[in-house]
C-alpha positions in Angstrom: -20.4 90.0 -64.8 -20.9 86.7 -67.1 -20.4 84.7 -64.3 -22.0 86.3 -61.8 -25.2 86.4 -63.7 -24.6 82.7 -64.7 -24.0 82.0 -60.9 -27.5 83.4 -60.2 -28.9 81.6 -62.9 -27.8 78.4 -61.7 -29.1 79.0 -58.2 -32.4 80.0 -59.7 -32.4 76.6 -61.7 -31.5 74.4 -58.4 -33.7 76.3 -56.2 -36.6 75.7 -59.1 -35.5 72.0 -58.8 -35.8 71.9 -55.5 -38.7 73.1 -54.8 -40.3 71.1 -58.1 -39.5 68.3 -55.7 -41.3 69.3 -52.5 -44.6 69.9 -54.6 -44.0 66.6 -56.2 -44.4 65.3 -52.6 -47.5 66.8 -51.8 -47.1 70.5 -51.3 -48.5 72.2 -54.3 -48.1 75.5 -53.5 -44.4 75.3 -54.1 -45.4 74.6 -58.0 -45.2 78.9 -57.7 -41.7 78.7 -56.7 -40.6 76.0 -59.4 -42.2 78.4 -62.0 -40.6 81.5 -60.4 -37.3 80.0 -60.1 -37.0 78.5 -63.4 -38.2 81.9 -64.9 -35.6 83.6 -63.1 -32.7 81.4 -64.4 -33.7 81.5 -67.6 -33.6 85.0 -67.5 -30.4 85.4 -65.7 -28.9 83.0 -68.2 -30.0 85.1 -71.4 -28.5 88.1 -69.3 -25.1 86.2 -69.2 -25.2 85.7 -72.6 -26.1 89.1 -73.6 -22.7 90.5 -71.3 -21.4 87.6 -74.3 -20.7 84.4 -73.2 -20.2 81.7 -75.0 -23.3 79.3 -75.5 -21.5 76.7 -75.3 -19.2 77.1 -72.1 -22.5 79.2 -70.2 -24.4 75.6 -71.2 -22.1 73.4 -70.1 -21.4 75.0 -66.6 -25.0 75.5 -66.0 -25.6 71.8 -66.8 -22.9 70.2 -65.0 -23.0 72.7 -61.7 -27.0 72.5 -61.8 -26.5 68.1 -61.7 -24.1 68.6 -58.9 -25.8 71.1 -56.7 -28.8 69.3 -57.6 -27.6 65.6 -56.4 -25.6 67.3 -53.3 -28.8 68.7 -52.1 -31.5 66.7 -52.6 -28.8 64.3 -50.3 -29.0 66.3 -47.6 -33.0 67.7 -48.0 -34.8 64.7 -48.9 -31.9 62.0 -47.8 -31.5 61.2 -51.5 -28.5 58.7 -52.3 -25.2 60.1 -52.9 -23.1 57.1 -54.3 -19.7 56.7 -55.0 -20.6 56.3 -58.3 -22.4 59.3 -58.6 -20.0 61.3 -57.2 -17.5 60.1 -59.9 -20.1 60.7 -62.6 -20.2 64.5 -61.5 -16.5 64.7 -61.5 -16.6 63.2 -65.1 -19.0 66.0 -65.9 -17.1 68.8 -64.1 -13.7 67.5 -66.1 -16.1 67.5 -69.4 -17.4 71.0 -69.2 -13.4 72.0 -68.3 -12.1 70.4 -71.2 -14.6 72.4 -73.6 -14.1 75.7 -71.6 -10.4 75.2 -71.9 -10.9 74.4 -76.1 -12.7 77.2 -76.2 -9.7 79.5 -75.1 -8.0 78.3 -78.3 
């Protein structure tokens, strides 16, 4: 149940993201969905930590899934570049937040 209420969270967060940059672009009535969706993950996220998740592993995945889905998306929605590089930087990021889940199994 952690991880299905950290799942949510994080598509909350992204969805909040998203939409923070289609106002940004002239649309300012999508401000109300930036404010519902970040609402909405935070909650979700508290909820995942209330079923007793770790801080620091429910943290981590939310950060590095939320800059990946983030950066995938905003590639195909607003044509946003997707370099090599920045591909290599989210697999850095995945491998990082694996590492600390895996230490915290110890």
């Amino acid at each position: 149940m952690q991880y299905l209420l950290l799942m949510a969270a994080i598509g909350c967060e992204v969805s909040g993201t998203l939409a923070l940059r289609v106002a940004a672009r002239g649309r300012p009535p999508f401000y109300a969905f930036v404010v519902v969706g970040y609402v909405a993950a935070f909650t979700l996220l508290w909820a995942s930590l209330r079923q007793g998740m770790p801080l620091g592993i429910a943290y981590g995945i939310w950060a590095a899934a939320g800059v990946a889905l983030t950066a995938l998306a905003s590639h195909v929605l607003f044509a946003e570049p997707l370099t090599r590089r920045m591909v290599g930087g989210i697999a850095l990021i995945a491998a990082g937040v694996l590492l600390v889940e895996l230490g915290a199994a110890h």
